[in-house]
N, C-alpha and C positions, 0 to 999 in steps of 0.2 A: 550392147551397153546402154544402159538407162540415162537417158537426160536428167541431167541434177537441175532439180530450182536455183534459179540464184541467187545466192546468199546476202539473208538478211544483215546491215551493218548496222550494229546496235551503238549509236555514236554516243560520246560519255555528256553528260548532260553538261558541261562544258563548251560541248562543242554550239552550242546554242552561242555563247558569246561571240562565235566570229561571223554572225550575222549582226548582232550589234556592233561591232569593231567595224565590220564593214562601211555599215551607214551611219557610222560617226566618222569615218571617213569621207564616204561621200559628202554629208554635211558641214565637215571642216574644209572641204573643198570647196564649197558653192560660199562657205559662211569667208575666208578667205579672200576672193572675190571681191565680196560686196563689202569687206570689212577697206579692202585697198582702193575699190570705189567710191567710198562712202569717206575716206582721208584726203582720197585726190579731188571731191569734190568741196571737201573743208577749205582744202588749199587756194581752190582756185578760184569761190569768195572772198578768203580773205587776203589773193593778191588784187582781185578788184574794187575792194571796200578800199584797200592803197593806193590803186591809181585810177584808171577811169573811172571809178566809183565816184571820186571824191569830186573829181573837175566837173564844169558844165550844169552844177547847181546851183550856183549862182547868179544864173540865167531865167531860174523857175520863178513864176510868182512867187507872193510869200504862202497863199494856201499849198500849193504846190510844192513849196521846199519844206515846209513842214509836214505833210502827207510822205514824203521822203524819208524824210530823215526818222519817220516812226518807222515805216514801213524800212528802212534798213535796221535799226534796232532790231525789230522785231526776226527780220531773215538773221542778223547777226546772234540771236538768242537759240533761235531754233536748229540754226548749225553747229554750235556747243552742245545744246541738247541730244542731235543727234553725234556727235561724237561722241559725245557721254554713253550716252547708247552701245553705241561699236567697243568703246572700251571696256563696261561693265561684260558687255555678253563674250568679248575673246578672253576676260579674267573667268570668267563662269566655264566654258569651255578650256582653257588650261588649268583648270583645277586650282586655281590662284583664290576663289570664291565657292561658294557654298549657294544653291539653287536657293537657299531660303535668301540669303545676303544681299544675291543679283535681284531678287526679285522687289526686295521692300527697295533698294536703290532706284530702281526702274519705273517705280509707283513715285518718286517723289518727280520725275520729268515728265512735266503738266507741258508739252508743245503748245506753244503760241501758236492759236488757232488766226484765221485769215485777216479776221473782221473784229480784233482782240483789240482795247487799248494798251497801250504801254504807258502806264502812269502820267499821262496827258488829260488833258482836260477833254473831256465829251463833246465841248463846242467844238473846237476846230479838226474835228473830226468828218467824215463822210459822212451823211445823214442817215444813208440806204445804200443798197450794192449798188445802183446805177449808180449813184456819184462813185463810190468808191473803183468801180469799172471806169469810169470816164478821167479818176486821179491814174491810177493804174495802166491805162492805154497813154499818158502822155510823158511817163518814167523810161527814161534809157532803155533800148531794145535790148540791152547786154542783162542790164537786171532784172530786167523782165523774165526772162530768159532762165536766167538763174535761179530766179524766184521758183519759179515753175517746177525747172531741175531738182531743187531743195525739195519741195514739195511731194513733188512724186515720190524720192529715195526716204522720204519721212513716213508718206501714207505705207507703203511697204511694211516698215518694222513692225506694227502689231503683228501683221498676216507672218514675219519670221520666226516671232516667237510662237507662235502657237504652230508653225511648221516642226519648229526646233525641237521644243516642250517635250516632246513621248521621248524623241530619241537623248537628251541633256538626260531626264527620269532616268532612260535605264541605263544609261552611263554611269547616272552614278547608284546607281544600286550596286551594294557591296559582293561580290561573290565572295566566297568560305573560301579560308586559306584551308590549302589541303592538308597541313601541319593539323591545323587547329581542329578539321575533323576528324582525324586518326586521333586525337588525344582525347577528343570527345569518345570514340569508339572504344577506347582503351578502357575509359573511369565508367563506358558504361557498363563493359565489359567484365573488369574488372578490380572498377573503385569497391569502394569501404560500401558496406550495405550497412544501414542505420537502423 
């Protein structure tokens, strides 16, 4: 008896989508994560901007409590921002939004860069990084801290959308309903010839 080849499975071109179902899986998985990272980290500035935040700055010089009190603005702008963030891309991802929609929303959140003012005067400003390192090194080790945390979980989010980007694409690329191409198949089969 002759050894048979093993047989070729000619999968319906269909079957291609449960490799992207897959890795939008995967990616709603990792994106999940860092979307409840990325909440719990909101939170837990804004329970320190409430309490040790607030106390033991009345202790700072006045350059010092003003170097502060930007510098918390500023973390306090760019944690909204990055929520905004987390909110826009799980709306784009639940299909709530449209990749064109997320994406012009996502261009208007310009992150408050390190060395940025916030509508303050240019004088009473740092003059250069060393001063600004030397106001920064004498800020509450807790907000220090946090700064940094914010920081990091910020620098991220470009690197996610362009992680995201191919797989959000073919997500939503529309596949043919299969109604819709059996009626195609039919008229062309046998619609009206003109």
């Amino acid at each position: 008896m002759a050894k048979r080849a093993p047989a070729k499975h000619n999968l319906p071109k269909q079957a291609a989508n449960m490799v992207i179902m897959a890795e939008h899986q995967a990616f709603a998985r990792g994106f999940d994560i860092l979307f409840a990272g990325g909440l719990a980290l909101a939170d837990k500035v804004s329970r320190y901007f409430n309490g040790a935040g607030s106390e033991g700055a009345e202790y700072f010089s006045p350059a010092l409590a003003r170097f502060y009190e930007r510098e918390r603005k500023k973390l306090g702008i760019k944690v909204m921002q990055m929520a905004a963030w987390l909110w826009l891309e799980r709306a784009l991802r639940d299909g709530e939004m449209s990749a064109e929609q997320a994406a012009a929303e996502k261009r208007k959140l310009v992150f408050v860069a390190q060395f940025s003012p916030i509508h303050e005067n240019t004088a009473s400003q740092p003059a250069d990084s060393a001063d600004y390192d030397t106001y920064f090194a004498q800020l509450p080790p807790a907000y220090r801290l946090l700064a940094q945390e914010v920081e990091y979980f910020v620098s991220r989010l470009p690197y996610m959308d362009k992680e995201t980007a191919p797989a959000v694409a073919r997500q939503q690329l529309r596949v043919p309903n299969p109604v819709t191409l059996q009626w195609q198949k039919l008229h062309r089969s046998f619609g009206r010839k003109k």
